[in-house]
MARSEVEX-410831 format. One line per 3 residues: number of its first residue (from 1); for each residue z, y, x of N, C-alpha, C. Coordinates in steps of 0.05 Angstrom, whole numbers, plus 32768, in hexadecimal, padded with zeros to 4 digits. Layout:
BEGIN
NUM) Z:Y:X:Z:Y:X:Z:Y:X  ... $
END
This chain:
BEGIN
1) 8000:7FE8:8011:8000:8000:8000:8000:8019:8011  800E:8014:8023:800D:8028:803C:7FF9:803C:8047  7FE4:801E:8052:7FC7:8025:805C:7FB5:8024:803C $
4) 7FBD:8029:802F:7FA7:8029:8017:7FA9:8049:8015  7FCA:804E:800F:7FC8:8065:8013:7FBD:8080:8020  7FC0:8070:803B:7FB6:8089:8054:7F9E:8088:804E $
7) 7F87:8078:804B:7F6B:806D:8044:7F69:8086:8027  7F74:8088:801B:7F6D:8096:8001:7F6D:80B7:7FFF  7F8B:80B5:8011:7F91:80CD:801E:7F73:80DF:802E $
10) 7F6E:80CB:8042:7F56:80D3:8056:7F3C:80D8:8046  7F2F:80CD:8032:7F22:80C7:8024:7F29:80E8:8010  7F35:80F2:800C:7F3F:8105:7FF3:7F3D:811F:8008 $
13) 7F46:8118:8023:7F3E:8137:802F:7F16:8138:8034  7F1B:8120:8035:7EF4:811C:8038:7EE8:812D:8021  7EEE:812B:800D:7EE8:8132:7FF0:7EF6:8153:7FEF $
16) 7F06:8157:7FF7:7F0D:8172:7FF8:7F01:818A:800B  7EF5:8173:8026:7EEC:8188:8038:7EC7:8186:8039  7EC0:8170:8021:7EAA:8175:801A:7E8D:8169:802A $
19) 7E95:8155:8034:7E86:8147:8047:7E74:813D:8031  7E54:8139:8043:7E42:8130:8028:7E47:8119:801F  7E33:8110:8007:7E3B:80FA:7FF7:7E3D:80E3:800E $
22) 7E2A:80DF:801B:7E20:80C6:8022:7E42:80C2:803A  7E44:80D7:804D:7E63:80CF:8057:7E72:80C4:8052  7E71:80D2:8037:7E92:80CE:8022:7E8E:80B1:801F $
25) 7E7B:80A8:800D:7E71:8095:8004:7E72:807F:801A  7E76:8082:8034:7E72:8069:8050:7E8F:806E:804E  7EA3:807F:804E:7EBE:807E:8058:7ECA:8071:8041 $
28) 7EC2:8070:8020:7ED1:8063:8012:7EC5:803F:8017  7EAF:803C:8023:7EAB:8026:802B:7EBD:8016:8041  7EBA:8022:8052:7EC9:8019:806F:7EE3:8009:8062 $
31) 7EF8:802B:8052:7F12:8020:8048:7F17:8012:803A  7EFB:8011:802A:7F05:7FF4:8015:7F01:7FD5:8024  7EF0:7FD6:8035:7EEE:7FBB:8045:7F00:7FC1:8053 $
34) 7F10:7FCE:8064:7F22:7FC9:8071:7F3B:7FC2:8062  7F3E:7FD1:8042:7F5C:7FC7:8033:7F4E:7FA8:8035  7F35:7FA3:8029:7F34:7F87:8017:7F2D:7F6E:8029 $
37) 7F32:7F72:804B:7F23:7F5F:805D:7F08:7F62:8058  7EF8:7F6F:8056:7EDF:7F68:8047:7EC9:7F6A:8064  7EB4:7F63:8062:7EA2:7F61:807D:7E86:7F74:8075 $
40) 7E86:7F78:805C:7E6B:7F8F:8052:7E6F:7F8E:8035  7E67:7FAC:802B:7E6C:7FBF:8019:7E4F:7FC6:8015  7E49:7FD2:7FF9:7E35:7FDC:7FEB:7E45:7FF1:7FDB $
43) 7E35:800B:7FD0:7E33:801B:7FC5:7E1D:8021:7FAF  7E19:801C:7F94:7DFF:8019:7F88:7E04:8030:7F6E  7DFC:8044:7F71:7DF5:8060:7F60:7DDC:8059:7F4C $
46) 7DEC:8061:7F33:7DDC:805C:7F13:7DC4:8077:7F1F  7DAA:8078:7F18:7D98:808A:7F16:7D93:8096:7EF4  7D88:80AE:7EEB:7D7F:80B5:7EDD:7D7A:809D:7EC7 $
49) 7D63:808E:7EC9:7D5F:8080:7EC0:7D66:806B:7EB8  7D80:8066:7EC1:7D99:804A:7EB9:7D8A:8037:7ECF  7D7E:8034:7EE5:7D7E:8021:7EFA:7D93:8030:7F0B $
52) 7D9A:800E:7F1B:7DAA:801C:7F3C:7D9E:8018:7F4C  7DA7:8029:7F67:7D9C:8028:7F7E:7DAC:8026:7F94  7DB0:801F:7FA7:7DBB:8012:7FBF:7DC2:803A:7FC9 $
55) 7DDE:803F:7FCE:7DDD:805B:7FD5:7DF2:805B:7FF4  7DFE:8044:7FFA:7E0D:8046:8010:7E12:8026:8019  7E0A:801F:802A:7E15:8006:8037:7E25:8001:8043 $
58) 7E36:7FE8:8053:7E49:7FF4:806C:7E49:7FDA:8078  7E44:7FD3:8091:7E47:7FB2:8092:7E3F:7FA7:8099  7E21:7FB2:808D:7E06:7FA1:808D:7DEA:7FB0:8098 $
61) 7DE1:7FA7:80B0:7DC6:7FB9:80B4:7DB8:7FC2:809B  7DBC:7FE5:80A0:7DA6:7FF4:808E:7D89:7FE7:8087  7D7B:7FD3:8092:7D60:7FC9:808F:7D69:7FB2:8079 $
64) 7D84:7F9E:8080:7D86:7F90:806C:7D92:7F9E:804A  7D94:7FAC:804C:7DA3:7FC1:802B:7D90:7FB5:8018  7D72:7FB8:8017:7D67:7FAB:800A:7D61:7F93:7FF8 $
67) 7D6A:7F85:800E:7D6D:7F69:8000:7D84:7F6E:7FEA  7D8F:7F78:7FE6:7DAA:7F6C:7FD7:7DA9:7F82:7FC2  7D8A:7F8A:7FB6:7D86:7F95:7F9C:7D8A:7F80:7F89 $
70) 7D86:7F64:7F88:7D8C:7F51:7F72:7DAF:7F53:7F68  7DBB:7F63:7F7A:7DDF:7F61:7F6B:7DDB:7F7F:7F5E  7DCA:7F91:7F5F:7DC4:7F9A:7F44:7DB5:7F99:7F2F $
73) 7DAE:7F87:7F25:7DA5:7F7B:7F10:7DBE:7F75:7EFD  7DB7:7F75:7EDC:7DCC:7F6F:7ECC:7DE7:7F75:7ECC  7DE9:7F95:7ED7:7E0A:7FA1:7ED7:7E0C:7FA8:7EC0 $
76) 7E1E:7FA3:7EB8:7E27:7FA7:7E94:7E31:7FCB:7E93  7E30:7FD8:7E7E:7E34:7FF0:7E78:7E51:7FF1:7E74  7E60:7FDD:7E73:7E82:7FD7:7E70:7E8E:7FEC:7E88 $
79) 7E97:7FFA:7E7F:7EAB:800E:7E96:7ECC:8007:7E94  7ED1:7FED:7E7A:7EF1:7FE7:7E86:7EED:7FD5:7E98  7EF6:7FCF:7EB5:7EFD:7FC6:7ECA:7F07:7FAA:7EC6 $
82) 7F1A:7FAF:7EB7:7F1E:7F94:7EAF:7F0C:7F7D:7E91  7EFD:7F83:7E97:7EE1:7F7A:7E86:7ED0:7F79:7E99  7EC8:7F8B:7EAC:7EAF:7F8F:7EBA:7EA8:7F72:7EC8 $
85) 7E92:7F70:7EC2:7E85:7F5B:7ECE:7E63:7F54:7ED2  7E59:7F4D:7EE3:7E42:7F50:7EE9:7E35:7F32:7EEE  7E29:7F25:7EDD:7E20:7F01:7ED7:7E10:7F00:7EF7 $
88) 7E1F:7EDC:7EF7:7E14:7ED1:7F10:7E11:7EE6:7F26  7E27:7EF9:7F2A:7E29:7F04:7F43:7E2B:7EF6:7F62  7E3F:7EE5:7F64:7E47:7ED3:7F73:7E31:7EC4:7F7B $
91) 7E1E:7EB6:7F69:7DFB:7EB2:7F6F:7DEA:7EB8:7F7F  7DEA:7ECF:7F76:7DDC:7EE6:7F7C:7DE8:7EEA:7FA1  7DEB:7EE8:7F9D:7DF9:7EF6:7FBF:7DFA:7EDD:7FCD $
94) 7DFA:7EBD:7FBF:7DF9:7EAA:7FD1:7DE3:7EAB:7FD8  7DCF:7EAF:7FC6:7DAC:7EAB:7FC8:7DA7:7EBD:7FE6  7DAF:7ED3:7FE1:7DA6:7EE9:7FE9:7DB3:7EEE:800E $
97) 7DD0:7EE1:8011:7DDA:7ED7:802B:7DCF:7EC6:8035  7DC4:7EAB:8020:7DBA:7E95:802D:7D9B:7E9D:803F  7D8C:7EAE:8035:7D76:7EB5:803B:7D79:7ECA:805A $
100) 7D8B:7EDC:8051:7D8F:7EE8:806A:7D9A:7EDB:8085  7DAA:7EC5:807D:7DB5:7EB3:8096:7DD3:7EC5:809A  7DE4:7ECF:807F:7DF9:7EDC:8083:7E0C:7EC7:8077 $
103) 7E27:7ED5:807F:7E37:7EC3:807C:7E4D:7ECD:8060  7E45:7EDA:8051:7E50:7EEA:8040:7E51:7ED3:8029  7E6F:7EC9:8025:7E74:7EB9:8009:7E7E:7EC4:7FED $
106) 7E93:7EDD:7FF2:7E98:7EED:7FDE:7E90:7EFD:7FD4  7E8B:7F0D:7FBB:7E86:7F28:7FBB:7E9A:7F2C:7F9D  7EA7:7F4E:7FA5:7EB0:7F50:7F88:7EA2:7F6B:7F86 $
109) 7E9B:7F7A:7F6A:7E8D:7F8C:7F63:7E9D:7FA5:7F4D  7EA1:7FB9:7F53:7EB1:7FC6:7F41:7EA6:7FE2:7F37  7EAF:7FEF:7F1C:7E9A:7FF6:7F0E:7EB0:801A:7F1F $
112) 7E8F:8029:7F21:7E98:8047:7F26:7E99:805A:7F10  7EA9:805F:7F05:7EAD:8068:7EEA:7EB7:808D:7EE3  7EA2:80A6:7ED7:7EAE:80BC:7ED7:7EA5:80CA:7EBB $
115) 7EC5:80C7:7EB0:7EBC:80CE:7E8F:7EB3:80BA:7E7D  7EC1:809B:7E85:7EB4:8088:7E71:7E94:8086:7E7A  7E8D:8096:7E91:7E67:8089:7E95:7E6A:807F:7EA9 $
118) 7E5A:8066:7EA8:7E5D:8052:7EC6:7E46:8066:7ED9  7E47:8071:7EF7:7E3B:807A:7F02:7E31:806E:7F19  7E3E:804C:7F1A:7E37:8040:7F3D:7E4C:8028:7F3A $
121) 7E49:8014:7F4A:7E51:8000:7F4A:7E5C:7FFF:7F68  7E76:7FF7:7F71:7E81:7FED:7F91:7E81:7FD0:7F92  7E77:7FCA:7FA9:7E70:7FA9:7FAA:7E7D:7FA3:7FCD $
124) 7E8D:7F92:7FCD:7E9D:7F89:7FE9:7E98:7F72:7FDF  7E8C:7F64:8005:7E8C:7F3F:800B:7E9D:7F45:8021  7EA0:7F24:8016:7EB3:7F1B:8032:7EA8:7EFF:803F $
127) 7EA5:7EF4:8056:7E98:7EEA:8061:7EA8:7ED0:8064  7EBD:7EC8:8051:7ECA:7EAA:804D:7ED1:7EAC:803D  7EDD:7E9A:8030:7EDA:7E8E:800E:7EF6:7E92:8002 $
130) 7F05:7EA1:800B:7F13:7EA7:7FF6:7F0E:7EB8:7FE4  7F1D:7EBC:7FCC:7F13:7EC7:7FB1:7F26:7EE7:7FB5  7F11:7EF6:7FAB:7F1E:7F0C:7FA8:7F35:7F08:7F95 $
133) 7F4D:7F17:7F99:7F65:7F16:7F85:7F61:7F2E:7F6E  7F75:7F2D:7F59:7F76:7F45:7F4B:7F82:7F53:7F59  7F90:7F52:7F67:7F9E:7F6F:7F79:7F88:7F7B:7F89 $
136) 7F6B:7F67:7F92:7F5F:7F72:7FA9:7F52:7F85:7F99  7F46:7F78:7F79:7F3F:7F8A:7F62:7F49:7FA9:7F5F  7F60:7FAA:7F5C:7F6E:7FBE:7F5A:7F77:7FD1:7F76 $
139) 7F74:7FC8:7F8C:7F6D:7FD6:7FA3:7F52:7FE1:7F9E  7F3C:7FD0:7F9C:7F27:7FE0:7F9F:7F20:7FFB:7F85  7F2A:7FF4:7F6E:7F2A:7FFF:7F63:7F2A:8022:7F67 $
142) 7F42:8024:7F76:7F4B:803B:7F82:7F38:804E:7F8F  7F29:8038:7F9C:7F16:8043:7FB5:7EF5:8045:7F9D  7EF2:803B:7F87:7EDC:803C:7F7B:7EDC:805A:7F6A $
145) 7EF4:8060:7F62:7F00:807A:7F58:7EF7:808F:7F66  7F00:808B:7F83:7EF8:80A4:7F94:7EDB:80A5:7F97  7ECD:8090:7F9C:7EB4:8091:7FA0:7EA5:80A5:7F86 $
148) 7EB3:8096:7F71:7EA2:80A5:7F5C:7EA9:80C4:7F55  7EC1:80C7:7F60:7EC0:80E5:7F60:7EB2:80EF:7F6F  7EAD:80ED:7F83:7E99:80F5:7F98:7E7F:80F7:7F92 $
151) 7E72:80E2:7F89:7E61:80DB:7F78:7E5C:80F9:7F61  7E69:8103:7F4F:7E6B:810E:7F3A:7E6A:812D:7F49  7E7D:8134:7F5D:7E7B:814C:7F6F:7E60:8152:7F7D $
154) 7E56:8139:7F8A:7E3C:813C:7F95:7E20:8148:7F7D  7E28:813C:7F64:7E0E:814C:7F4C:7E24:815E:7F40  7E34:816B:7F41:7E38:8178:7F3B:7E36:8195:7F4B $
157) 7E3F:8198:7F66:7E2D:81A0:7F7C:7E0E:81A3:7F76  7E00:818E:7F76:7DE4:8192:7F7A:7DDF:819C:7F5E  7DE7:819B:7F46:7DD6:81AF:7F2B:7DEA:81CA:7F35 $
160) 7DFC:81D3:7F3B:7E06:81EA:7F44:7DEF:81F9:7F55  7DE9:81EB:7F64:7DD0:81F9:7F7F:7DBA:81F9:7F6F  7DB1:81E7:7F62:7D9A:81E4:7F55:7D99:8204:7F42 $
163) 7DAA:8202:7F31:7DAB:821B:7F1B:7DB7:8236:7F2D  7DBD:823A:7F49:7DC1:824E:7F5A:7D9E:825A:7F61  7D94:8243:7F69:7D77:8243:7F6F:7D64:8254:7F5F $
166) 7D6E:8247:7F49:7D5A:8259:7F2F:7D65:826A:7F1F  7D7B:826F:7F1F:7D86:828B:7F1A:7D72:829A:7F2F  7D7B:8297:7F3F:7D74:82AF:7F5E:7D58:82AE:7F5D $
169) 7D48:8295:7F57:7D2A:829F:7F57:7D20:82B4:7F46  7D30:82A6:7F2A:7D2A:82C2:7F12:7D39:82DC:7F17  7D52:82DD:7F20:7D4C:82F9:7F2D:7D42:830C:7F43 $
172) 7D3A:82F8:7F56:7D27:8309:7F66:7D0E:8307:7F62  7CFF:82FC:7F47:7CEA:8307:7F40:7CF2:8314:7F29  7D00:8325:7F22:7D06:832E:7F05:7CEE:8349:7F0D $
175) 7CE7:8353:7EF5:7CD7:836B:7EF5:7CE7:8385:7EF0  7D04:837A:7EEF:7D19:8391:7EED:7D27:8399:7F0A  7D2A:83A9:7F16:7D3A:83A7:7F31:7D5F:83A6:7F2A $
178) 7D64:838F:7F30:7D7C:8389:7F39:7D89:838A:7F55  7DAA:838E:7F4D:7DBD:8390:7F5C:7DD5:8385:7F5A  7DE5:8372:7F60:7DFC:8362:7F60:7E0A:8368:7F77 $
181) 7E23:8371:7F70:7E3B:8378:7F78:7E4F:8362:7F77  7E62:8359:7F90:7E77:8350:7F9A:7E87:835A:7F91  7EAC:8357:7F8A:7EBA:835C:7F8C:7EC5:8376:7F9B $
184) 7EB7:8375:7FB1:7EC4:8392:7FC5:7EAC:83A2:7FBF  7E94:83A1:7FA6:7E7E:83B4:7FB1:7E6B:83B1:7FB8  7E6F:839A:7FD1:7E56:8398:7FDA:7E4A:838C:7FCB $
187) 7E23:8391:7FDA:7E0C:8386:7FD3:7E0E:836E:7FD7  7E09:835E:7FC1:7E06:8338:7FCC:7DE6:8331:7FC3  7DDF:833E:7FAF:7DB9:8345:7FA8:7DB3:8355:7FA0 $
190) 7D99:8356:7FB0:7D84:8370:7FA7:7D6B:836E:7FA6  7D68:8366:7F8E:7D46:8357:7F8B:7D2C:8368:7F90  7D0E:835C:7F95:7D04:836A:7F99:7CFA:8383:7F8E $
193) 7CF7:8385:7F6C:7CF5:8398:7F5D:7D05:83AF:7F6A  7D24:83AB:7F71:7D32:83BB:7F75:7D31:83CF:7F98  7D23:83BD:7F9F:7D15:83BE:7FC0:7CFD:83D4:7FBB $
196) 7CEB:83D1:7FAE:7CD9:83DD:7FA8:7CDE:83FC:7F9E  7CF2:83F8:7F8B:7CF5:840F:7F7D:7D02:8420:7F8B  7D18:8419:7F9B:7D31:8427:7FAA:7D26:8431:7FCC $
199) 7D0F:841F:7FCE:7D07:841C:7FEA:7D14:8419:8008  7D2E:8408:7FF9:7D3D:83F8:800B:7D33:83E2:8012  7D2C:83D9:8022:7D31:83B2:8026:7D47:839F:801F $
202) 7D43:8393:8014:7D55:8382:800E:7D72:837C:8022  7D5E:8366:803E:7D73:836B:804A:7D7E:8375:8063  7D73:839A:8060:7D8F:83AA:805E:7D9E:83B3:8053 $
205) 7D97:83AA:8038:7DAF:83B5:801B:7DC2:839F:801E  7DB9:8388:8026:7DD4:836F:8011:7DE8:836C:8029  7DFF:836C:801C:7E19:8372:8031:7E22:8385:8034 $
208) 7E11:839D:8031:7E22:83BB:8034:7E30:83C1:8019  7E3C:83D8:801F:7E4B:83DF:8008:7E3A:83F1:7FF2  7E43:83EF:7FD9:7E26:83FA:7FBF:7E26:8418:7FCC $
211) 7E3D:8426:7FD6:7E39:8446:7FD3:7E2C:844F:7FEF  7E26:8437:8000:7E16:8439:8020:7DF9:843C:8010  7DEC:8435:7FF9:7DD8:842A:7FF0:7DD0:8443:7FDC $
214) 7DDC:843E:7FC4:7DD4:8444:7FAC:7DDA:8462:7FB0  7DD2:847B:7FA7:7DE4:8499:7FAD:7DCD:849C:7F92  7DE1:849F:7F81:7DD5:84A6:7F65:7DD0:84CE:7F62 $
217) 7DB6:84CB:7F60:7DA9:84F1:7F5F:7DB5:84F9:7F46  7DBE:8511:7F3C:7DCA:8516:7F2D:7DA7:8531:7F1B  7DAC:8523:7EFD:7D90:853A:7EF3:7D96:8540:7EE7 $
220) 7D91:855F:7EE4:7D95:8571:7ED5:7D87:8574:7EBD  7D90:856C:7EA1:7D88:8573:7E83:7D91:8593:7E74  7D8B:8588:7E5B:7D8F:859C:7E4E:7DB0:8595:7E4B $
223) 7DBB:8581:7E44:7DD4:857C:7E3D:7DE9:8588:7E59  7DD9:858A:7E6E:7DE1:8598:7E87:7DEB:85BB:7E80  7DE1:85CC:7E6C:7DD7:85DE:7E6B:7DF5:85ED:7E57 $
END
């Protein structure tokens, strides 16, 4: 419980200091074969389209990852854990060791779960025949949790940048000249309409302060009078 801990611990500053997916995703690997004795780990991410795809290995030469698309086939949409189950798994991985000339007899597979939607599957072998326990279950569990938060931060991240992208495209092509102000003032944009009109450049406006920039002319009306 100890080292599961520190493993989760290490794993949670990973996730706080933002390391990309694919990192995060090898370090919850490592720790879960190292809690579970395990000799190689898989990582398999739901796509758009409800297929998975192989997204992190650990264990196993990168060239062989491939082979061992047949243990995603037939993952059930079941996100309680204790239900989850995936037919003729154990099969599947004999076929698939026997061919490679590996020595991998176990595998247990656990569902990555955020909001009730299954997003990825964790899969640890072990290379002699004992049976995974329910405790090993419930260890890995832990570590399938983190994954999928990570998992969920990484697209959540990427539609954040994505809709940063196209905000910012549509306002620096707006046909209006804009200006966005920081907290202290400063320029953080100044699109090109606003370039044109003001006959600043852009960027020597962004970063300075609005009143280095802007000096509003004062005109004289009738209401002046």
């Amino acid at each position: 419980r100890v080292r599961q801990r520190e493993y989760l611990l290490e794993i949670s500053r990973a996730l706080a200091a933002q390391l990309n997916l694919d990192e995060l995703l090898h370090k919850v690997l490592e720790a879960a074969m190292n809690m579970l004795a395990g000799q190689a780990g898989l990582i398999a991410l739901r796509g758009p389209d409800g297929s998975f795809a192989i997204q992190a290995s650990c264990g196993l030469p990168q060239a062989l990852a491939p082979y061992f698309e047949p243990l995603l086939t037939d993952i059930p949409d079941d996100v309680d854990r204790s239900r989850f189950h995936i037919p003729g798994l154990a099969d599947k991985l004999g076929r698939i060791a026997s061919g490679l000339g590996l020595r991998l007899q176990q595998v247990v597979a656990l569902p990555m779960v955020i909001k009730r939607e299954l997003i990825g599957v964790l899969y640890i072998f072990r290379a002699y025949g004992t049976r995974f326990t329910a405790n090993d279950r419930q260890v890995l569990a832990s570590f399938a949790d983190h994954a999928a938060i990570a998992v969920h931060n990484a697209q959540l991240y990427e539609h954040l940048s994505q809709e940063k992208h196209r905000l910012d495209a549509i306002l620096e092509y707006s046909a209006d000249g804009v200006l966005i102000l920081d907290p202290a003032h400063r320029i953080v944009v100044f699109n090109r309409a606003l370039a044109q009109l003001s006959g600043w450049p852009a960027a020597e406006a962004v970063g300075h302060p609005h009143d280095e920039i802007v000096r509003w002319a004062h005109l004289e009306t009738d209401l002046d009078l």
